[in-house]
C-alpha positions as CSV (number, residue, x, y, z in Angstrom):
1,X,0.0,0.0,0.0
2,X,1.6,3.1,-1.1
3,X,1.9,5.8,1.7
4,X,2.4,9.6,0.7
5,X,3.8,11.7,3.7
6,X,3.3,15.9,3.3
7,X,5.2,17.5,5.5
8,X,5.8,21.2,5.6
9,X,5.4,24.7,8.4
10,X,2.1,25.4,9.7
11,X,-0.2,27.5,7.1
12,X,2.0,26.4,4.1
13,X,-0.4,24.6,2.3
14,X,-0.4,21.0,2.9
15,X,-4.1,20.9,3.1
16,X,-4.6,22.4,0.1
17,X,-1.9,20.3,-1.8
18,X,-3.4,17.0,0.0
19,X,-6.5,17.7,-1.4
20,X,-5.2,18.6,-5.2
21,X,-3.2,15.0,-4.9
22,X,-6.3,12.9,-3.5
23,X,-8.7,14.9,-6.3
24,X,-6.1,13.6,-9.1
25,X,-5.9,10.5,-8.1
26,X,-9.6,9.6,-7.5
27,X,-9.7,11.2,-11.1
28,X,-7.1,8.9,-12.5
29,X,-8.8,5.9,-10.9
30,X,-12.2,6.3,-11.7
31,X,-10.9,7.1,-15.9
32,X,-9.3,3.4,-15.2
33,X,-13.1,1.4,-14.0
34,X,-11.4,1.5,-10.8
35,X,-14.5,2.6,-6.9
36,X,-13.6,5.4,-5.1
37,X,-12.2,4.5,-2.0
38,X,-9.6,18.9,13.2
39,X,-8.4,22.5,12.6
40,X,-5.8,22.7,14.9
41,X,-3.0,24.7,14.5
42,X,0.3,23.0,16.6
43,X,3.8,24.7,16.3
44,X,6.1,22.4,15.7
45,X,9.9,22.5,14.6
46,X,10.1,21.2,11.3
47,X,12.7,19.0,10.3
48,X,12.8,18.9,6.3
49,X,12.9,15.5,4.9
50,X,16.4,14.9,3.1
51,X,16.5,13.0,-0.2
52,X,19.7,11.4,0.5
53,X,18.3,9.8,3.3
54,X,16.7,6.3,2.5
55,X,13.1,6.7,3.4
56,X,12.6,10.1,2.1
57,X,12.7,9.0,-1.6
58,X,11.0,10.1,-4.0
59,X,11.0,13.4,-2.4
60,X,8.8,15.7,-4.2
61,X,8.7,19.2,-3.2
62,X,5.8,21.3,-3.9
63,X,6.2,24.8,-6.2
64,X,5.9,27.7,-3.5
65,X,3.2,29.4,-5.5
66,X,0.0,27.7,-5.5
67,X,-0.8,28.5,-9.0
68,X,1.6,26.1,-10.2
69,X,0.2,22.3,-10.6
70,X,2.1,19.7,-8.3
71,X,4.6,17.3,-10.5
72,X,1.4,14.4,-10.7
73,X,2.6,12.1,-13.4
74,X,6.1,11.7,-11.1
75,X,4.4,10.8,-8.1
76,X,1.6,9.0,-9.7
77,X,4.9,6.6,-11.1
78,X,6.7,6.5,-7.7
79,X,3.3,5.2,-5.8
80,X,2.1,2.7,-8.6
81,X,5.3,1.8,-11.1
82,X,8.3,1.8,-8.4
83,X,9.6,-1.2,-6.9
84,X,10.1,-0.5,-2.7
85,X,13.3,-0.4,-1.9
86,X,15.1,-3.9,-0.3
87,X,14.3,-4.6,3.3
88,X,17.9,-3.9,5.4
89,X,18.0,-5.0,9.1
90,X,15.6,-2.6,10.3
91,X,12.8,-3.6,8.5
92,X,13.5,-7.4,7.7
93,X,11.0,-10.1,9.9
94,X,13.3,-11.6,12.3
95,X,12.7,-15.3,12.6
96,X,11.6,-16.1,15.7
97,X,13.2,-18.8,17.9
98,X,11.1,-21.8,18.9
99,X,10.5,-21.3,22.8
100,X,11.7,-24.7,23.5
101,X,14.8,-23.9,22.2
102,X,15.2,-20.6,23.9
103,X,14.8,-22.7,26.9
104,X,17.4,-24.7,26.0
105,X,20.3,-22.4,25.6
106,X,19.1,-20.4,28.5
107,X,19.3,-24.0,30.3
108,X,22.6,-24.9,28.9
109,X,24.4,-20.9,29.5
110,X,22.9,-21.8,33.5
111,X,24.8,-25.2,33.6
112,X,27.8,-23.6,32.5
113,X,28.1,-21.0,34.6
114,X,27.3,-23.1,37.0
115,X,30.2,-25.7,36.6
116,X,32.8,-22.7,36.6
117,X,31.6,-21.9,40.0
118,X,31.4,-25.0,41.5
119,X,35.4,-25.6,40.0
120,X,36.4,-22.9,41.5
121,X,34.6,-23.9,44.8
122,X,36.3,-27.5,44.2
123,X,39.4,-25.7,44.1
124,X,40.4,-25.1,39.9
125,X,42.7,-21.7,40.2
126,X,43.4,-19.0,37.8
127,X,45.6,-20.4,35.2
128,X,43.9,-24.3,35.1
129,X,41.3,-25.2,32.2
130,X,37.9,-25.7,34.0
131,X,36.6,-28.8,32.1
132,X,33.1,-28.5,31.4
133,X,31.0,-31.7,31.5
134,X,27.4,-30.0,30.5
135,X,24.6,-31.7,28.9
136,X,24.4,-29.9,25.3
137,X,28.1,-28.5,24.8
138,X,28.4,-31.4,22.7
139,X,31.8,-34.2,23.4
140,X,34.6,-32.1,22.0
141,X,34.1,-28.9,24.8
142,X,37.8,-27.8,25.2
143,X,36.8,-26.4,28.7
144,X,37.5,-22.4,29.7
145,X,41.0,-21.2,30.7
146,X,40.5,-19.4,34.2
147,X,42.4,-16.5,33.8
148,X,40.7,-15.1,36.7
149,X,39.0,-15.4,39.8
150,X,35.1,-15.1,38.6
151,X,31.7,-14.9,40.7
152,X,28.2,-15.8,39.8
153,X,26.8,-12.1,39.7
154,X,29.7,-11.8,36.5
155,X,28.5,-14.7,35.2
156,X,24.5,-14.2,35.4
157,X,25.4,-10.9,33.7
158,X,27.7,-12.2,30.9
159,X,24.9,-15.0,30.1
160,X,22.4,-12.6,30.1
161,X,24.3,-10.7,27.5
162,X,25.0,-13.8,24.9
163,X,21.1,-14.4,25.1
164,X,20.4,-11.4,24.2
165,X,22.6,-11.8,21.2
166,X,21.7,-14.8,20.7
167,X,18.0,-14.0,20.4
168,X,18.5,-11.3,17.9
169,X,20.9,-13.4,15.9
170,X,19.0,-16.9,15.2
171,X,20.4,-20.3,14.3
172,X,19.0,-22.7,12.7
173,X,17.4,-24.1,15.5
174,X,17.9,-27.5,17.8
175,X,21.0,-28.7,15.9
176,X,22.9,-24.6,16.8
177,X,23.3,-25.7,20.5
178,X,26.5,-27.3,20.6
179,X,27.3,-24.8,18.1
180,X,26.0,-21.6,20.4
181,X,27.0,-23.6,23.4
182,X,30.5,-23.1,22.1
183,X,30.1,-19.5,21.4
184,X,29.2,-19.0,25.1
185,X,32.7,-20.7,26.0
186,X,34.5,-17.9,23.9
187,X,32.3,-15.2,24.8
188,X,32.7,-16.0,28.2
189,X,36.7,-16.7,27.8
190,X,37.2,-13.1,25.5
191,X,35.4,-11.0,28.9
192,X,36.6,-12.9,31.3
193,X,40.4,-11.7,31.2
């Protein structure tokens, strides 16, 4: 659905111009077979939309002196002929994880910060690989160098961090976890010293 945005100072005319557009347009559709389909004055500062930037194209500006028509046959072909530009990252659908799986890593980043403190509880020092026997890291976890003395508040908050990643970065699902549950040891391993 195309969307036309007038934008201008208070008392400048967008009324008016609004109103030429709609009238041309109804025209045009009904030539083509085609149905028909508060005053309040706020001060606002205006920021004038900026060709160059992404979502202000087409930009039409409209002639200063009402006499003169507004440029219809270019913005009849930017509403109806132009393709919209490519989604980028801002307007893209993110897939959504499956909740199970969310579950999952949030289960597996808990059981791994849980082994490190318990190692360093059973005694692992700064300098020793904590090996990590946890359910999901998958058979060939390297373990986490403890470069550092680290406590559970650090931890919580460093897990909390990869999930937020994680969730706005999405795998492929189920088979990621080993996968993401390495990425966890690395994350944790690159803020940890």
């Amino acid at each position: 659905m195309p969307l036309i945005i007038l934008c201008g100072l208070p008392g400048s005319g967008k009324s008016r111009r609004a109103e030429e557009l709609r009238a041309a347009l109804s025209a045009e559709e009904e030539e083509e077979g085609g149905g028909g389909g508060g005053e309040r004055r706020v001060f606002v500062p205006l920021e004038p939309p900026d060709s160059r930037h992404r979502w202000d194209r087409p930009l039409f500006a409209a002639p200063h002196d009402p006499a003169q028509p507004l440029p219809l046959p270019e913005i009849r072909a930017a509403l109806f002929e132009r393709r919209p530009p490519p989604p980028n990252q801002s307007t893209r659908a993110q897939p959504l994880q499956p909740a199970a799986f969310l579950h999952r890593l949030d289960r597996l980043t808990q059981d791994v910060a849980a082994a490190l403190v318990a190692a360093q509880r059973d005694g692992v020092q700064p300098g020793q690989v904590v090996p990590l026997a946890v359910e999901g890291l998958g058979q060939e976890s390297p373990g986490l160098l403890l470069s550092r003395p680290v406590g559970l508040p650090e931890l919580s908050r460093l897990r909390r961090q990869f999930l937020s990643y994680a969730k706005m970065h999405p795998g492929e699902g189920e088979e990621s976890l080993p996968r993401l549950g390495s990425m966890f040891l690395q994350y944790l391993s690159s803020n940890l010293q």
